[in-house]
C-alpha positions in Angstrom: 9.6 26.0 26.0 8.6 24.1 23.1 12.0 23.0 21.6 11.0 19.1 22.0 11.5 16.1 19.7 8.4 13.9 19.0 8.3 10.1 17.8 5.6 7.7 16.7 4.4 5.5 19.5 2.1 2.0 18.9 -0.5 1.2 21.7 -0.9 -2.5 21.4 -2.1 -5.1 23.7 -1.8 -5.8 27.2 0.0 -9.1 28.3 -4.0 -9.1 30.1 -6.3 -6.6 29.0 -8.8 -5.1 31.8 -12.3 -3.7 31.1 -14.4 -2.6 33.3 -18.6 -2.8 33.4 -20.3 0.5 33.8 -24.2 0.3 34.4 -26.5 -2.9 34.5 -29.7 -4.1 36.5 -27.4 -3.3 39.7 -26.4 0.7 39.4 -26.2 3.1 37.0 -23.9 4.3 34.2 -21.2 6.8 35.5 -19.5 9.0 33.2 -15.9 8.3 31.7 -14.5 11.8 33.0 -15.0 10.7 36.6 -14.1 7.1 36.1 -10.9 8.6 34.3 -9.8 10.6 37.5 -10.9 8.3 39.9 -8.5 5.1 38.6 -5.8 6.9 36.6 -6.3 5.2 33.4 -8.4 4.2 30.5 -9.5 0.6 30.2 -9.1 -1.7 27.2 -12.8 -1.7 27.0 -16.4 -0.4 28.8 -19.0 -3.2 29.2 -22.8 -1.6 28.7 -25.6 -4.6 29.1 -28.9 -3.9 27.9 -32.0 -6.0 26.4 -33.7 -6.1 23.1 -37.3 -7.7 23.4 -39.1 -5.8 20.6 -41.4 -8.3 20.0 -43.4 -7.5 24.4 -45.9 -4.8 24.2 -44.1 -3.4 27.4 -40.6 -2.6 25.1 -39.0 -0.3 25.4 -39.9 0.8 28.5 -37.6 -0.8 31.1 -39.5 -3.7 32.4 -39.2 -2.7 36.2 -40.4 0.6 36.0 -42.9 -0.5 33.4 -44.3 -3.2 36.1 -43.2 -1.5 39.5 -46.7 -3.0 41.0 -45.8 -6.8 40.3 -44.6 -9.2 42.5 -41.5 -10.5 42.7 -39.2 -11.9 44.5 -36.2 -12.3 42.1 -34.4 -10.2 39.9 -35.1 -12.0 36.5 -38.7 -12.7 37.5 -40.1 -10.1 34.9 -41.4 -11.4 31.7 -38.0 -10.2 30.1 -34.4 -9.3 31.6 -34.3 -6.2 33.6 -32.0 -4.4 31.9 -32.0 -0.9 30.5 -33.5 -1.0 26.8 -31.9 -1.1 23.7 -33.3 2.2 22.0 -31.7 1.1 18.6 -32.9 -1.9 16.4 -35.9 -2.5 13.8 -37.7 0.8 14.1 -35.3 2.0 16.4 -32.8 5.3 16.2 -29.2 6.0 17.6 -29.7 8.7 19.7 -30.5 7.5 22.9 -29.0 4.6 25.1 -26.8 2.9 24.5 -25.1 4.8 21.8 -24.8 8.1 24.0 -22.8 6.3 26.4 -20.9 4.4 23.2 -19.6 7.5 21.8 -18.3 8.7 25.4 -16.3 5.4 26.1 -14.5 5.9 22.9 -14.2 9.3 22.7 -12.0 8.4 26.1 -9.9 5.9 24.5 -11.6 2.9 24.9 -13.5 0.2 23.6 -17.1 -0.8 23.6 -18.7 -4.3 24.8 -21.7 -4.3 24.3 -23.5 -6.9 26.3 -27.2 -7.4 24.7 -29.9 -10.3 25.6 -32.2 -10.1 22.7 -35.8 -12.5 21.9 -34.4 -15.1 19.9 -37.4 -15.0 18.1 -37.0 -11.9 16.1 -36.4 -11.7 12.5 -33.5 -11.5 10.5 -34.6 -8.3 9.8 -34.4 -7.3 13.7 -30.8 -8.5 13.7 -29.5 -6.4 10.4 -30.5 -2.8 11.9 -28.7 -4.3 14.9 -25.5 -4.7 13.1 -26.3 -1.2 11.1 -26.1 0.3 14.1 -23.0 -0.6 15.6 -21.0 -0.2 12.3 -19.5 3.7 13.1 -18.7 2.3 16.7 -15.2 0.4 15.5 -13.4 -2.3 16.7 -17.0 -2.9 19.3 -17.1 -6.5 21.2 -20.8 -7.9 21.1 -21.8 -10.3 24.4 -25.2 -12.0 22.9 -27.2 -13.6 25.2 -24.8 -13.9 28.2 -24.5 -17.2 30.9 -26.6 -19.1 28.0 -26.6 -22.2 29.6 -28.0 -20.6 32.8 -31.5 -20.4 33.4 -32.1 -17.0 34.7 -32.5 -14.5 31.5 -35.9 -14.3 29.7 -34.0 -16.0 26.1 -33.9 -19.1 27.6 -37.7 -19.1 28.3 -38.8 -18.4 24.9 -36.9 -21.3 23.2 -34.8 -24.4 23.6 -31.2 -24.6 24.9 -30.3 -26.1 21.0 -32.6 -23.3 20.0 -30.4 -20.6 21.8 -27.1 -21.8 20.6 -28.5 -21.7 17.0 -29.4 -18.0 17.6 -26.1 -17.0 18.5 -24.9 -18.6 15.0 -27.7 -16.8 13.0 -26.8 -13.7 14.4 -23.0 -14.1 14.5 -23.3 -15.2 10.7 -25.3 -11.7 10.0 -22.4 -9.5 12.0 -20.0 -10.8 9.4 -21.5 -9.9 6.9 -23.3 -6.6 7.9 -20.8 -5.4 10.7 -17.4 -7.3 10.3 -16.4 -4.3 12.6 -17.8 -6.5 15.5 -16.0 -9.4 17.2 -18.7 -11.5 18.8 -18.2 -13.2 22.6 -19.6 -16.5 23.2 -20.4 -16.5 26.6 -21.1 -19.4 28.7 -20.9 -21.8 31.9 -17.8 -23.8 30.4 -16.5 -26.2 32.5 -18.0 -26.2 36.5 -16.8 -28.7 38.0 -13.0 -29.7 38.7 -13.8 -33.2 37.7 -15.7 -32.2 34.5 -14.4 -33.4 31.4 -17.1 -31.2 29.0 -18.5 -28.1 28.8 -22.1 -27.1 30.2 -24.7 -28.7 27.5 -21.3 -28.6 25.1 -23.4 -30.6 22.4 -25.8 -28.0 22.2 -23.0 -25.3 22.3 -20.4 -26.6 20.0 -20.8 -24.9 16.4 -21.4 -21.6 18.5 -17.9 -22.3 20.1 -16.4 -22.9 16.6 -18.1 -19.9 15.0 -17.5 -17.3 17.8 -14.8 -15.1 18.0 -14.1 -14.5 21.6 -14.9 -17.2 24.4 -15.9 -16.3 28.1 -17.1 -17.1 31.0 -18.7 -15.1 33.9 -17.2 -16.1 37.2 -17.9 -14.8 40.7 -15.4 -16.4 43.4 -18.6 -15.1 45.6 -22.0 -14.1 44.8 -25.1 -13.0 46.6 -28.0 -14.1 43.8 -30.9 -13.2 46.2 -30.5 -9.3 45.9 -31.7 -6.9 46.5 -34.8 -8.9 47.6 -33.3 -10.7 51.0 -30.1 -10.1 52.7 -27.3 -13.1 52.4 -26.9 -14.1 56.8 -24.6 -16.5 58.0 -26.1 -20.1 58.3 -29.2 -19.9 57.2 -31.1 -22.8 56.3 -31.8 -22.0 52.7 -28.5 -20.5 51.1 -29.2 -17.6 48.5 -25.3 -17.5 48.1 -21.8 -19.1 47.5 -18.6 -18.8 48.1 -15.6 -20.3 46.1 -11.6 -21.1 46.5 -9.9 -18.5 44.5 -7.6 -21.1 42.9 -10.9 -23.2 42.2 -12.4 -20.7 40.2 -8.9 -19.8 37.8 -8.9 -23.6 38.0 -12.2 -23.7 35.9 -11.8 -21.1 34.1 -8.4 -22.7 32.5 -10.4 -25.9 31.8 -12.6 -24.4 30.1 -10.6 -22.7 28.1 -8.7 -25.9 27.3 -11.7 -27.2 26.6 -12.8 -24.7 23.8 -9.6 -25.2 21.7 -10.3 -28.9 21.8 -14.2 -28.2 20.5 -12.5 -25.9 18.2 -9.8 -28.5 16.7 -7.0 -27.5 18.9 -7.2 -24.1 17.7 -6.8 -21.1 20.3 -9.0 -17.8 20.5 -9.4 -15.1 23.3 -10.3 -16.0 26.2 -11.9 -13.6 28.9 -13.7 -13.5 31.7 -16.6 -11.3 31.0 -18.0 -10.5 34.1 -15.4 -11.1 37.5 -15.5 -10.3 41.0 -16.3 -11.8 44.4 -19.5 -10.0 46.4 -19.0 -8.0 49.5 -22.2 -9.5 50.4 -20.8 -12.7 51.0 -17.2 -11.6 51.8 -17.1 -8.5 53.5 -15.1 -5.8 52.2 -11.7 -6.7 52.6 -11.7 -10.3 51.6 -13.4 -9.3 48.7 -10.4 -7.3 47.3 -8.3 -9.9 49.0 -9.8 -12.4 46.4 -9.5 -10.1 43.7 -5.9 -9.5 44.6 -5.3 -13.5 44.6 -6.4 -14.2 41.3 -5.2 -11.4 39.3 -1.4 -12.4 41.1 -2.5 -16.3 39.9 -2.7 -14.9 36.2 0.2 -12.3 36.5 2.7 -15.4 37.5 0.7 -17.8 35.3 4.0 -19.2 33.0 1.3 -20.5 29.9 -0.2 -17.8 28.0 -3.9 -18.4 27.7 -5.6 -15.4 29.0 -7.0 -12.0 27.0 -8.3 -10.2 29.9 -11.3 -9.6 32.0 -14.1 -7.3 32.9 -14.5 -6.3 36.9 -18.0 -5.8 37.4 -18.7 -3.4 38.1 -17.2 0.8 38.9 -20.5 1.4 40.8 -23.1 -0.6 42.5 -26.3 -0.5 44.6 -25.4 -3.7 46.1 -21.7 -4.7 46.9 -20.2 -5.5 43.8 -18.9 -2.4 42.9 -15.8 -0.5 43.2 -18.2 2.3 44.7 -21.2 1.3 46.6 -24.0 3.5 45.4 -24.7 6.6 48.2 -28.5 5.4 48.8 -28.9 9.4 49.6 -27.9 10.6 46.6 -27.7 8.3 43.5 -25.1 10.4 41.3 -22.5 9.9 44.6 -20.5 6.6 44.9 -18.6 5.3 47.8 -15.3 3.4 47.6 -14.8 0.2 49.0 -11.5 -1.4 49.8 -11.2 -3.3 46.6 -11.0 0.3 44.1 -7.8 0.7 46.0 -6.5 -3.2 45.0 -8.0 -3.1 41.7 -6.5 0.8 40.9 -2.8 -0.9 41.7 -3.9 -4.2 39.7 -4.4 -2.3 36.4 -1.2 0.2 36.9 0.7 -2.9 36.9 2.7 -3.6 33.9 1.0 -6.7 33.2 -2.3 -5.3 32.8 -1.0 -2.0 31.5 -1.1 -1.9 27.1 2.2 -2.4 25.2 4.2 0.9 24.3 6.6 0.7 21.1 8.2 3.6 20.5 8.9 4.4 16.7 10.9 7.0 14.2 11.3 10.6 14.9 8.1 12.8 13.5 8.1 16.2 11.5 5.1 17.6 11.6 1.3 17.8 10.6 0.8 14.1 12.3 -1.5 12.2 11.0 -2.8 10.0 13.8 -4.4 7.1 13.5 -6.9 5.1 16.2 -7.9 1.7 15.5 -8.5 0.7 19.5 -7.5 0.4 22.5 -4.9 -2.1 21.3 -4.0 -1.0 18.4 -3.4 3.1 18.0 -0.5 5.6 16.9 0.2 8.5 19.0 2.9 10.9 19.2 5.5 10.1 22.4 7.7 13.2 23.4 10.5 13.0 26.3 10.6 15.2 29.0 13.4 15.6 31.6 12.4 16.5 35.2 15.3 18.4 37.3 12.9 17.5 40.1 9.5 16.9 41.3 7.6 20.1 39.4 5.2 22.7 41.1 4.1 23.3 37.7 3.1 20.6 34.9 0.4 21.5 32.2 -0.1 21.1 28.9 -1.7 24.1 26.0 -3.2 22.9 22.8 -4.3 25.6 20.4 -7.0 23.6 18.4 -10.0 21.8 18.7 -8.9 18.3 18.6 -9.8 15.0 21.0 -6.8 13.2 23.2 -5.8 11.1 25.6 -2.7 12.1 27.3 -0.2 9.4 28.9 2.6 11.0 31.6 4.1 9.1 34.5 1.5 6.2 34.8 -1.4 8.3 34.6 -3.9 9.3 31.8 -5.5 12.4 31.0 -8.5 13.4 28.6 -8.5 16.4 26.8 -12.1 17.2 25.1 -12.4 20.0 21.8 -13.6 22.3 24.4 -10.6 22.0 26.1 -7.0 24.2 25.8 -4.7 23.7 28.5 -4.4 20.6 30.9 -3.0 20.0 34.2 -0.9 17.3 34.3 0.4 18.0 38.3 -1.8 15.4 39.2 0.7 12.9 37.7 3.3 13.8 40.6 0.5 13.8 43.4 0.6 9.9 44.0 4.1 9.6 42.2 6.4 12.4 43.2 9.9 12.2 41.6 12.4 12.1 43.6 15.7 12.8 41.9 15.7 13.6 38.3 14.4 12.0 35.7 13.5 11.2 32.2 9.6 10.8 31.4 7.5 10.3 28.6 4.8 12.3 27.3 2.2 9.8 25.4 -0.4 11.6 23.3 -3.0 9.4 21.1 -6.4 10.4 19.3 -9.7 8.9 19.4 -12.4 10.0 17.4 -14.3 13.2 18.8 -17.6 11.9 18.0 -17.1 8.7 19.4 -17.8 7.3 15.6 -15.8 6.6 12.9 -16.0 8.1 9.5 -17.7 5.2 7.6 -16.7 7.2 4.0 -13.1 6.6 4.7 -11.9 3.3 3.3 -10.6 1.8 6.2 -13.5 3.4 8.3 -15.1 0.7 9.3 -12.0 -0.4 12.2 -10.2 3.3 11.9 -10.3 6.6 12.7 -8.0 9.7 11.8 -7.1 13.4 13.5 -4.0 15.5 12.5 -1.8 17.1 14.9 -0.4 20.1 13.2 1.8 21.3 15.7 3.1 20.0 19.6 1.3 21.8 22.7 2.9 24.1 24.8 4.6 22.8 27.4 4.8 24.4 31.0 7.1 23.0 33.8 8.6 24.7 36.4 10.0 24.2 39.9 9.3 26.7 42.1 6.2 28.2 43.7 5.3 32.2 41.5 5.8 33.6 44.7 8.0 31.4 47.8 
């Protein structure tokens, strides 16, 4: 039963990564065990957004609930951004939001942005716990003070434009030092207009495009800005929506990105899209994954590599941007929309899917090493299927923490747990003669931290696989 050979397998980057947001103003976070089952595979990266105004006497309370009684009639109308509250920070601790939900997206296998609007007028001394605390949370991608040159969030109240951009510097310069773990996203309106020749406010915005390590821009071929407080109808007088061409929008989102290495001296960096979608408010339900469909084949035929990825926001929503709508019943139940169907076959597509390079033949104890989402070393063990099996699960006799990889679909296996059923693989994708599969098996940290007393801890992690699992397939029914 277990007379298999294993080899050494590399994870590495997708040709376009995907992430996916998880919780914000809008919904809820959902757990990673049901986001898991319900798509069939791990992202390249969760997005969390949350605030940091330490200096309000209403923080940390979230500023809704904290003033339910006020009046207003727009989302960011509160005297900061109405987010869920950064429990870390100056004074702060790690044991409460975000980092709960931190250590369960990486204990699944993925990366963590962490989107965070913070009072650009705290100290230095604010910004250093900051980095403190996201230094055991690896290879984490920070979003400061998203859409900057919008005027929406509560940062851009409390200072200039010129004074924002200088922020993101002061902070970025502190993350190199304190957490060089942490790869910072620059994240703003770029280029909106297809006659444009500059960025939004780009004098403002330059040095933060030269010292950044990621550039984005949030871009929604649709979009409903009014909710939840009116309803988006067709020809009303006063629009509280839009509506964009598909091909406009990748359009704008390649100038700006040509625009960025020209800032930068001709010099490329990543480029994502850090919040995506189209609103079923505007759309409806099926052009919405129509759209999403559209521009995902635009970057999948796209012969000029320019892209990194980008984030769908979000897996559940009280509104319509979600691949669940929110059950307004029952708050912990989601209901799928058209476009989780689209989006589930858009991310088991090979473009989107990360690299797999197989390597030499193991003996073991394996030491396995977990870097990220793009850069990890499992153990890969073939399998030959006479047929489509009645029986396909997995027995692991220690303690350890994996994701498993077999016929397109991914499986998490906690320390709790010994034996896995991996017949779920065949449900959607029977086989139909026989064939040769591949068992992928890779190992991110239990805790969701790394061990910062390693010397490499700071962007690694490492578990030891002493021995393959048992391995169970069979053909046939127990009893026909």
């Amino acid at each position: 039963m277990n007379d298999y050979k294993a080899y050494s397998v590399h994870m590495g980057k997708a040709k376009c990564a995907v992430d996916l947001g998880d919780g914000s103003e809008r919904g809820e976070y959902v757990n990673q065990d049901y986001i898991l089952n319900k798509l069939g595979r791990p992202h390249r990266s969760i997005s969390l957004m949350y605030c940091y105004y330490p200096l309000d006497e209403q923080f940390p309370a979230r500023i809704s609930e904290a003033m339910k009684d006020a009046n207003v009639s727009f989302q960011w109308d509160y005297p900061y951004d109405d987010y869920f509250t950064y429990k870390g920070g100056l004074n702060g601790n790690t044991e409460g939001e975000p980092f709960c939900y931190m250590r369960d997206v990486r204990r699944h296998g993925q990366d963590v942005t962490l989107t965070l609007t913070i009072d650009p007028n705290v100290s230095d001394e604010h910004l250093i716990a900051i980095a403190n605390d996201l230094r055991p949370f690896g290879r984490l991608l920070l979003r400061i003070n998203h859409e900057a040159t919008g005027n929406w969030f509560s940062f851009t109240k409390r200072t200039t434009y010129q004074g924002v951009a200088d922020f993101y510097c002061r902070f970025n310069k502190i993350l190199k030092e304190y957490a060089p773990n942490v790869s910072t996203i620059l994240c703003i309106g770029g280029i909106e207009d297809l006659n444009a020749t500059e960025i939004i406010m780009e004098k403002e915005f330059s040095q933060a495009v030269r010292e950044t390590d990621i550039w984005s821009v949030d871009k929604y071929m649709a979009l409903h800005w009014g909710w939840p407080y009116d309803v988006a109808l067709k020809d009303q007088a006063v629009k509280n929506y839009s509506r964009s061409k598909v091909a406009d929008t990748y359009a704008l989102t390649k100038m700006s990105y040509r625009r960025f290495k020209e800032i930068n001296g001709g010099v490329a960096k990543p480029m994502v899209m850090s919040e995506f979608n189209a609103d079923g408010d505007v759309t409806g339900p099926y052009d919405q994954a129509d759209m999403v469909q559209t521009f995902c084949d635009l970057l999948k035929y796209d012969p000029e590599e320019w892209f990194s990825g980008f984030t769908f926001y979000q897996f559940r929503d009280r509104g319509r941007l979600g691949l669940e709508i929110e059950d307004p019943n029952y708050s912990d139940c989601g209901i799928e929309q058209p476009v989780l169907q689209t989006y589930k076959k858009i991310i088991h597509d090979d473009f989107f899917k990360p690299a797999m390079e197989r390597g030499e033949e193991l003996s073991f104890p394996v030491k396995l090493r977990w870097g990220g989402a793009e850069d990890a070393e499992g153990i890969e063990i073939p399998l030959h299927f006479e047929t489509n099996p009645h029986f396909c699960e997995v027995t692991f006799e220690d303690d350890s923490n994996l994701m498993l990889e077999i016929n397109g679909k991914w499986f998490y296996k906690s320390p709790k747990a010994k034996t896995i059923d991996l017949m779920s693989a065949f449900f959607e994708k029977p086989l139909l003669t026989p064939e040769d599969l591949t068992l992928r098996i890779f190992a991110p940290p239990a805790s969701g931290e790394n061990d910062l007393s390693l010397e490499d801890g700071l962007l690694n992690s490492y578990q030891t696989v002493e021995k393959l699992p048992s391995i169970r397939i069979e053909y046939e029914p127990v009893l026909d």
